[in-house]
Each structure stands twice: as structure tokens, then as C-alpha cells.
Wavefront OBJ file of the C-alpha trace (Angstrom):
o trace
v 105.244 81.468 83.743
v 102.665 79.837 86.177
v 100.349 77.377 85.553
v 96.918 78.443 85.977
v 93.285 77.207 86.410
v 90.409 79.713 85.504
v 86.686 78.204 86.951
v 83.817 80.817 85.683
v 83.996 82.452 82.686
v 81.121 85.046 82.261
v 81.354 88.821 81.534
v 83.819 89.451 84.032
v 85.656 85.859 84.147
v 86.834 85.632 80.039
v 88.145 88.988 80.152
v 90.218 88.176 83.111
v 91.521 84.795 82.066
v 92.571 86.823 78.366
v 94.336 88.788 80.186
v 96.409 86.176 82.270
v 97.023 84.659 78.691
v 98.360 88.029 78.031
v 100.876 88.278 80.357
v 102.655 84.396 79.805
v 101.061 82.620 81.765
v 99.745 79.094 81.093
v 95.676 78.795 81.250
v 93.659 75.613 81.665
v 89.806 77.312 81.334
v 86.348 75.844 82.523
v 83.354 76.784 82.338
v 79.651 75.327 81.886
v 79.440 77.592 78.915
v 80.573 75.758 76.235
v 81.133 78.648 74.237
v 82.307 80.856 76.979
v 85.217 78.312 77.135
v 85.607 78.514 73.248
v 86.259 82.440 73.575
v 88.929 81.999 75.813
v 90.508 78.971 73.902
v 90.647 81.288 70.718
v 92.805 84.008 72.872
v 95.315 81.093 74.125
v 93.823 78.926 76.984
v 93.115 75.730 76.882
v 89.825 74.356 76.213
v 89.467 72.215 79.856
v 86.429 69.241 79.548
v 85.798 69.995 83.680
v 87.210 70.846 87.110
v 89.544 67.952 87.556
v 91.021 68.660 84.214
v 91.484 72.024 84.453
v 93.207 71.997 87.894
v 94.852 68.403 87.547
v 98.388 70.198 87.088
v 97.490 74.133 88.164
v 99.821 76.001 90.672
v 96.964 78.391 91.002
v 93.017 78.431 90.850
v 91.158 81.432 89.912
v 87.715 81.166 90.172
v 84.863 83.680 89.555
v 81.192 82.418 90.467
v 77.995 83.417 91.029
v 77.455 82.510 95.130
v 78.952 81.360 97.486
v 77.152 78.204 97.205
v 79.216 77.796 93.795
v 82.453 78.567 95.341
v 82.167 76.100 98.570
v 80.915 73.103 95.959
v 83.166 73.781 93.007
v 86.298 73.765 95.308
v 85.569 71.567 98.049
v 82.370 69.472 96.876
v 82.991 66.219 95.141
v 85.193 65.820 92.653
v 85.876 69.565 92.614
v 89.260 71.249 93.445
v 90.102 69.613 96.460
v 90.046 66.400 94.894
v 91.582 66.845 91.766
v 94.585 69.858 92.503
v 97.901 69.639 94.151
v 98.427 70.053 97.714
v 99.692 73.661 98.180
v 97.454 75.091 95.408
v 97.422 78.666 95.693
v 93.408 79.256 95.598
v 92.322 83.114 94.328
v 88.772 83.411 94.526
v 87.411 86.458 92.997
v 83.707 86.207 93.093
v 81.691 88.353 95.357
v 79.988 86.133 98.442
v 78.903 86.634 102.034
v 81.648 87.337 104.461
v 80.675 83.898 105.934
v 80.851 82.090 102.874
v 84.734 83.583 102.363
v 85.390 82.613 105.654
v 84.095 79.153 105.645
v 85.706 78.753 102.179
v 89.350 79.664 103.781
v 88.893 77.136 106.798
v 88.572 74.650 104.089
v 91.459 75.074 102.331
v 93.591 75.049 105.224
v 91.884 71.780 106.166
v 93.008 70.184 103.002
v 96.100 71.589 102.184
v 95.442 74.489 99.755
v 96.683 78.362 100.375
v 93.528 80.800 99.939
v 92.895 84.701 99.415
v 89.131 85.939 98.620
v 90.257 88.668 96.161
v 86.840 90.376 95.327
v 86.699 92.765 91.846
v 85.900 96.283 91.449
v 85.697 97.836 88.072
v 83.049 96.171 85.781
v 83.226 94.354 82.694
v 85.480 97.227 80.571
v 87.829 96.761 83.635
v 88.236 93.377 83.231
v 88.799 93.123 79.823
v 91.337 96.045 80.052
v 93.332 94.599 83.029
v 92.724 97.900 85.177
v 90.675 96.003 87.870
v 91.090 96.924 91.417
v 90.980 93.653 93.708
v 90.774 94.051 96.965
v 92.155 90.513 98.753
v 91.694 89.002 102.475
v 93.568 86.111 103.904
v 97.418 85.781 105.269
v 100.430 88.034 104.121
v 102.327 85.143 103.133
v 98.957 84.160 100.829
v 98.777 87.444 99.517
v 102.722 87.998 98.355
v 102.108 85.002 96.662
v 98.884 86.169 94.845
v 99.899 89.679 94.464
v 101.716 88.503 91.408
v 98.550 86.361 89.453
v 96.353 89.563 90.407
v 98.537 91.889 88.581
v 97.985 90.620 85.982
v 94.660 91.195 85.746
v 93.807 94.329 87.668
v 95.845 97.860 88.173
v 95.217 98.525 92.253
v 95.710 95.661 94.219
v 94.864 96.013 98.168
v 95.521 93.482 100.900
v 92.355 93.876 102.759
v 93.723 91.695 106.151
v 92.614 88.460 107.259
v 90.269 85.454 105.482
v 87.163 87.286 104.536
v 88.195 90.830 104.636
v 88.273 91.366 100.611
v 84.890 90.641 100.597
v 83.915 93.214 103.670
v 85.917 95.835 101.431
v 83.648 94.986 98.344
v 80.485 94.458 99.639
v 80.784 98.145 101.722
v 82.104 99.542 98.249
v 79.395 98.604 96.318
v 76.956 99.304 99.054
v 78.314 103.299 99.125
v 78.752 103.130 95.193
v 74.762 102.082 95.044
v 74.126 105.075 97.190
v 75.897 107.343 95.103
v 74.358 106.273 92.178
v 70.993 107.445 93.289
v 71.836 110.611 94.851
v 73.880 111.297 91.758
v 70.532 110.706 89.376
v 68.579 112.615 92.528
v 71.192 115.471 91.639
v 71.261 115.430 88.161
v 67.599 115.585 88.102
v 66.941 118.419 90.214
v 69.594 120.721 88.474
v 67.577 120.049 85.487
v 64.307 120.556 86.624
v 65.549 123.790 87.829
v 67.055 125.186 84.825
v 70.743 123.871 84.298
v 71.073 121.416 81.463
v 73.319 118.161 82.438
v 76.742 119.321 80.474
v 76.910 122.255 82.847
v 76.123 121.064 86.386
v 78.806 118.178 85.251
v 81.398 120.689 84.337
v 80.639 122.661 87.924
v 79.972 119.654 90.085
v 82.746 117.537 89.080
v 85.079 119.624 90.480
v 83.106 120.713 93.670
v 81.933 118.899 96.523
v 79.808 116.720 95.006
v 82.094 115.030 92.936
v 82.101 111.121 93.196
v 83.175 108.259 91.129
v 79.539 107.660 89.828
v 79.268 111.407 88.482
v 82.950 111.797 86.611
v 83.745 107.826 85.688
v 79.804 106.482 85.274
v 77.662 109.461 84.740
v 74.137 108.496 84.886
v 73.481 111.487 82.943
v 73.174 111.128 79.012
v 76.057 113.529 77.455
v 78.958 114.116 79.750
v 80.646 110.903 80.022
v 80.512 109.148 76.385
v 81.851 106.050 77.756
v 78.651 105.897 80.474
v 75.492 103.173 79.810
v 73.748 106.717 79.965
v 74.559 106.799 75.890
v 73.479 103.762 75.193
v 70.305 103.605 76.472
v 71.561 101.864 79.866
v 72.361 98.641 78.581
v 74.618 97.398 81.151
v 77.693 97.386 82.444
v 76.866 96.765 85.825
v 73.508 95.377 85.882
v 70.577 96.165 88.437
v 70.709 92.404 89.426
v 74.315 92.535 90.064
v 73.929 95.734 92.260
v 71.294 94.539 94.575
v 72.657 91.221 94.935
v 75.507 93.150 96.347
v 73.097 95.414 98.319
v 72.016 92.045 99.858
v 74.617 90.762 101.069
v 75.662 94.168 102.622
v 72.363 93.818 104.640
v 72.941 90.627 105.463
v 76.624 91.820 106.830
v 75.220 94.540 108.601
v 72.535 92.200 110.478
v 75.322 89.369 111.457
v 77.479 92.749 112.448
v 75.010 95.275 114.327
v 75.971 97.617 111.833
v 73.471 100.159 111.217
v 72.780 100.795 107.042
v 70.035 103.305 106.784
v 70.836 104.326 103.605
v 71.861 101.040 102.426
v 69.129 99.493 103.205
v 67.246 102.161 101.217
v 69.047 101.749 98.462
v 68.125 97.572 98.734
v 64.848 98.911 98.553
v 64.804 100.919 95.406
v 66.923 98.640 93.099
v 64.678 95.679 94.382
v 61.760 98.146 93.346
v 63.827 97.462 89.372
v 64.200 94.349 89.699
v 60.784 93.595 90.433
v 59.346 95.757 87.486
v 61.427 93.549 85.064
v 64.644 95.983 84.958
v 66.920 93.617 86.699
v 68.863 93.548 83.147
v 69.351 97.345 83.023
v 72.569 99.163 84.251
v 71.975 100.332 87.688
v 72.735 103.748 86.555
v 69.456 103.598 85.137
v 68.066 104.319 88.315
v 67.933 107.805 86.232
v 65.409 106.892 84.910
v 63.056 105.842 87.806
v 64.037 108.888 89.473
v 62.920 110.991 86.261
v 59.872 109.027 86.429
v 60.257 107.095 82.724
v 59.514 104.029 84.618
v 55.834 102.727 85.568
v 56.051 102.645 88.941
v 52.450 100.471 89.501
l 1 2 3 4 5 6 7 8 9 10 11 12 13 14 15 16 17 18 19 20 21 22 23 24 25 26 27 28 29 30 31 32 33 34 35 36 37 38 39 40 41 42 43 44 45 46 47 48 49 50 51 52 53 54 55 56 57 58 59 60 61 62 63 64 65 66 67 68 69 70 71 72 73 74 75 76 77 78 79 80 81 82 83 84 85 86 87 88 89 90 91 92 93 94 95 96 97 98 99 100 101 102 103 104 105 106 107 108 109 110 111 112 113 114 115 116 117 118 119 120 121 122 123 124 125 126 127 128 129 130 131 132 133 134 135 136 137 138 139 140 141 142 143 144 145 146 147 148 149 150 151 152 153 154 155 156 157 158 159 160 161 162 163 164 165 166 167 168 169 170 171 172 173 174 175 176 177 178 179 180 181 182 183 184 185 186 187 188 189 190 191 192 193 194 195 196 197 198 199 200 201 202 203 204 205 206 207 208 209 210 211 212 213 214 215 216 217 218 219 220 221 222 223 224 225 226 227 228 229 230 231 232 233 234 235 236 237 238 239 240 241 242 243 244 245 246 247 248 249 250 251 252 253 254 255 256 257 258 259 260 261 262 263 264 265 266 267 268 269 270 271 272 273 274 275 276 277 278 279 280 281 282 283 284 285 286 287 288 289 290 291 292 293 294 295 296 297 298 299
């Protein structure tokens, strides 16, 4: 049984922390959210009043934030982690941030005594509340044995990525070919339609030919052959438009820093920023559908 800090408890952060509940360990949980805090008190953790009382004891910090602003102030601004936590804290940041960010966040807590992975999610909210995340984790080997076993217990595929940083290269190329894929999926979908096959069919024959992807069989954007897809209910998300192309953005940002050429990606930036600005930021990105089937106003 470890003793455990959770910092960030929004759609993806309470189902996490449940699930570390779940398998014996011992939760402190904080979160702005009042009631975000209360959820995860009534399933076992305790209620923490801030930072410094949540970690005051903790062998390990999770945290899941929005930025890596968040991240670098919440564990190394005043009174936050570094101030409050025992030296040789075992830090697992999950949130997704720049590459930099990661980076700058591990030369930190080697500066002041902490061990650090980045351990970015993939999987979405029904992943996280199920424990069947995949995390995908950069620093040392000797930081990830000892983080292998906290992630467990929260996700079902666990990678070491390589050095500080590195989960967050793995995630932010993921989501950046999983955003593509999405809109060439719809593209796909939309076509065989207009041409005569109705979206039950090309599934069944796609799905099992060379087109086949993870956002056609697990996420269809298609009403009908996935039940489980934000295609049956009306796109409510899920993984939300805003969450997609923040992703997209840092991939482009990456790609700058890097030299990396992202044709497509960059593309892609450009449609689900096309959402975003129309107001849809709050739909699932799979509803790119329905821009592509032109449901959307597009002035």
C-alpha cells in the first residue's frame, strides 16, 4: 500500500485517482473543484484542503493539469510540491504539455530532490474510469520501475517511452496521427455514402481491410456501427474538439522547435481550429463528421 497524492481531478483525473483507491492504495486528493474533490472522497480518498496537505506525507504525486504552466507552478512554485513533500518523492505527471515544459519540469525535480517520469494518457475519459489507460512514460529506468507499479493501477499498456520528456513526444505524435485519422475516417465514411453504401456496410468491409484504424473500429465517427461511439449520442464528447487541437498545437509547436515537417498535421490544426472557432470547441472531435457532411455553417 503506497501513499499517494492526486493534484487535478477533472474528467480524466477522478476516474484515475478511483481507481488507485481501488487497488489499496492510500489517496490524499486536491483539487480547486470543491466538488470534484467530494467525488473522489465518497469512493475512498481523502478530502485534502490544498497542495501542502495533500503531499505533506505522499511517497508519490500524481498530477493531471491543464498546461504546463500548471504543472511547473503546482510542483515547483511556492508553496507547491517542492515545498511541502518529502525528499525522494516519486513525481508521475500525467498531463499532456510541451516537450519543453516536461523537460524543464524533470530538471527541477532533480534540482530539489524529487524522482520524475512525464507519463502522458491515452484512452479518454471511459479509459480512465475503467483502468484500461495506456500511459506512455519518459524519464530514467530506475524512475520508471518505480512508477510502473502506481501506473498499473490505473491504465492496462504501460510503455517506457526513454528519457525526461519522451512520454510526451509519444503522445503528442499519437494524438497528432489519431486527429488525422479522424478526418480521413469521416472523409471516408462520407464518400461511401454519397456513393451508394450505407455506413453498417462499408464498416463491416473496411474494418477488416486496409483502411482499418483505431478511429473507424474503437471510435466510429459514423452513427450505427460502434454503439459505444459519441456518433450515437449526438457527439457529446468524449474527447472534446478543444482537447484535440490543443494537442494539435503543441505537435506544431514540436515540429517547429524539431524541423519536423507536419503537412498533414498542420492541416488537421487547421480544421479543428476551424470548430473551435464556430463555437464547437465542446463537441467530440469525431464530430468533424459533421463538418465534413456539411451540417455545420461554415460562414
Amino acid at each position: 500500500m503506497t501513499k499517494i497524492a492526486f493534484i487535478g481531478l477533472g474528467n480524466m483525473g477522478g476516474g484515475m485517482c478511483a481507481n488507485l483507491v481501488k487497488a489499496g492504495h492510500t489517496l490524499a486528493a486536491f483539487d480547486l473543484n470543491a466538488d470534484a474533490v467530494k467525488a473522489v472522497a465518497a469512493k475512498g480518498a481523502r478530502a485534502a484542503a490544498s497542495v501542502a496537505d495533500a503531499v505533506k506525507d505522499a511517497e508519490v504525486v500524481v498530477s493531471m493539469l491543464p498546461a504546463g504552466k500548471h504543472v511547473l507552478s503546482v510542483h515547483f512554485g511556492p508553496d507547491g510540491v517542492k515545498d511541502h513533500a518529502p525528499r525522494g518523492t516519486l513525481l508521475i505527471d500525467c498531463s499532456t504539455i510541451a516537450v519543453t515544459d516536461a523537460r524543464e519540469a524533470h530538471v527541477q525535480a532533480d534540482l530539489s530532490g524529487f524522482i520524475m517520469v512525464d507519463a502522458p494518457v491515452s484512452g479518454g475519459v471511459a479509459a480512465a474510469e475503467a483502468g484500461t489507460l495506456t500511459f506512455m512514460a519518459g524519464g530514467t529506468a530506475k524512475a520508471f520501475e518505480k512508477a510502473e507499479p502506481i501506473l498499473k493501477g490505473m491504465g492496462k499498456n504501460i510503455f517506457h517511452a526513454g528519457g525526461a520528456g519522451n512520454g510526451q513526444a509519444a503522445k503528442i505524435a499519437n494524438n497528432m496521427l489519431l486527429g488525422i485519422s479522424m478526418i480521413g475516417t469521416c472523409e471516408a465514411f462520407n464518400l461511401a455514402e454519397k456513393l451508394g453504401l450505407d455506413a453498417e456496410t462499408f464498416f463491416r468491409i473496411s474494418s477488416v481491410s486496409s483502411g482499418q484504424c483505431w478511429s473507424m473500429t474503437s471510435y466510429c465517427p459514423a452513427p450505427g456501427p460502434v454503439p459505444s461511439s459519441p456518433a450515437n449520442r449526438d457527439y457529446a464528447p468524449g474527447f472534446a474538439v478543444a482537447m484535440m487541437l490543443k494537442d494539435l498545437h503543441l505537435a506544431a509547436d514540436a515540429a517547429r522547435s524539431a524541423g519536423a515537417e507536419i503537412r498533414l498535421g498542420e492541416h488537421a490544426e487547421s480544421i479543428y481550429q476551424s470548430l473551435a472557432d464556430r463555437g464547437l470547441a465542446g463537441l467530440d472531435f469525431s464530430g468533424v463528421m459533421k463538418d465534413v457532411k456539411g451540417e455545420i455553417p461554415r460562414s
